[in-house]
C-alpha positions in Angstrom: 8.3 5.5 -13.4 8.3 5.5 -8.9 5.7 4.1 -7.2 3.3 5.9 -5.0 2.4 4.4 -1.7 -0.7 4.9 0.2 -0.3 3.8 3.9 -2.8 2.3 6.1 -3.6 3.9 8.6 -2.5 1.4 11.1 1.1 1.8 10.0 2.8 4.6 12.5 3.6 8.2 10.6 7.7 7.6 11.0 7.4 5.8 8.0 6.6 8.4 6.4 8.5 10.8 7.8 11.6 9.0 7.0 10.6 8.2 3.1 10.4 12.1 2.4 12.4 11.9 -0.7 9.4 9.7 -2.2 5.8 9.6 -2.7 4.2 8.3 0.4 0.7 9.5 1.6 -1.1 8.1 4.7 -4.8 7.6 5.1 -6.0 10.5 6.7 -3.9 12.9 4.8 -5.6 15.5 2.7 -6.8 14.6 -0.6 -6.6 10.7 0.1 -8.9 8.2 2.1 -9.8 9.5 5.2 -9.3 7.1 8.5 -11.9 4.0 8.8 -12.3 3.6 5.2 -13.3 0.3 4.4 -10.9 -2.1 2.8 -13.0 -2.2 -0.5 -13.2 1.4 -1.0 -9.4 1.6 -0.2 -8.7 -0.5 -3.3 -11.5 1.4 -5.4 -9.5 4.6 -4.7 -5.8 3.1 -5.0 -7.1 2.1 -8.8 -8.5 5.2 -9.5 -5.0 6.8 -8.3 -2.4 4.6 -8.9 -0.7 4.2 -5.7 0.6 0.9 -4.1 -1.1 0.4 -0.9 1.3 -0.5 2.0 -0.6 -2.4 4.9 -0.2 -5.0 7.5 -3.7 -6.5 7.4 -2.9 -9.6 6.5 -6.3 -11.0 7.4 -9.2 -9.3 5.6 -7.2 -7.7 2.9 -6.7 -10.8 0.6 -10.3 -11.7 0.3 -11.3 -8.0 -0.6 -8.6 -8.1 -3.3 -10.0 -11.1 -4.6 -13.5 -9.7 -4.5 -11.9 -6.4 -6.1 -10.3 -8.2 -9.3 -13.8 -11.0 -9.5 -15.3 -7.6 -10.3 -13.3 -6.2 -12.6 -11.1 -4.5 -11.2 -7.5 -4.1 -10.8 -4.8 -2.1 -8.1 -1.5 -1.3 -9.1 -0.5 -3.3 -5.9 -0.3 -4.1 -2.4 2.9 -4.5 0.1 1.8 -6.4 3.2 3.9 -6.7 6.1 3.9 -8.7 9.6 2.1 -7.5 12.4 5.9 -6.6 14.1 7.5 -5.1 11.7 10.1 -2.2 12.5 10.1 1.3 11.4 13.5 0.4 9.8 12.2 -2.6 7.9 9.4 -1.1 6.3 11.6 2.0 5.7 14.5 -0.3 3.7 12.0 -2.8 2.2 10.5 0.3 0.9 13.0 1.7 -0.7 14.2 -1.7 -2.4 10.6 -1.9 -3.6 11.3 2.4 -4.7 14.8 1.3 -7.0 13.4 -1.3 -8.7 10.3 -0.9 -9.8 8.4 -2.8 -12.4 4.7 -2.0 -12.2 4.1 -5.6 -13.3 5.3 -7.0 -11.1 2.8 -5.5 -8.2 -0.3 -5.4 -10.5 -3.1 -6.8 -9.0 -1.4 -9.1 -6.5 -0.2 -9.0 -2.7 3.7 -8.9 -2.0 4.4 -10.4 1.2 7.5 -8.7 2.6 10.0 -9.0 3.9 
């Protein structure tokens, strides 16, 4: 089994442009989130879809997951960078994350990469 990942919409389109050989969607694409969906909903619709979402809000996003799995629910995961991160980084931390993937390891937690 890949992951999906479902960037924020703060993260620049390269990213995805350069991961074309996976699964990576973007807020704001069709059939996904559009832009300025709130956090919670964000984690509503990544459980409902099974993607990993890929973000660099390191601020609000932990206390809406914990919010998220106090009421029951669960995400298959969340990737959360630095603020600075390169194109590159997120592209090769990515595709470590794309090789070995064990769903349990990113259910219903934050990874803090790199």
């Amino acid at each position: 089994m890949r992951p999906r990942f479902l960037l924020d919409e703060h993260l620049r389109r390269a990213i995805q442009e350069q991961l074309r050989e996976m699964h990576v969607r973007r807020i704001g694409d069709a059939g996904v989130p559009p832009l300025a969906t709130p956090d919670p909903d964000i984690l509503t619709w990544i459980e409902r879809n099974n993607y990993i979402l890929v973000t660099n809000n390191r601020t609000t996003m932990p206390r809406h997951l914990t919010e998220h799995l106090q009421a029951g629910g669960h995400v298959p995961g969340i990737l959360c960078f630095p603020q600075r991160t390169s194109i590159g980084t997120y592209i090769s931390e990515l595709r470590k994350v794309w090789n070995s993937f064990a769903p349990e390891q990113y259910q219903d937690v934050i990874q803090y990469l790199p």
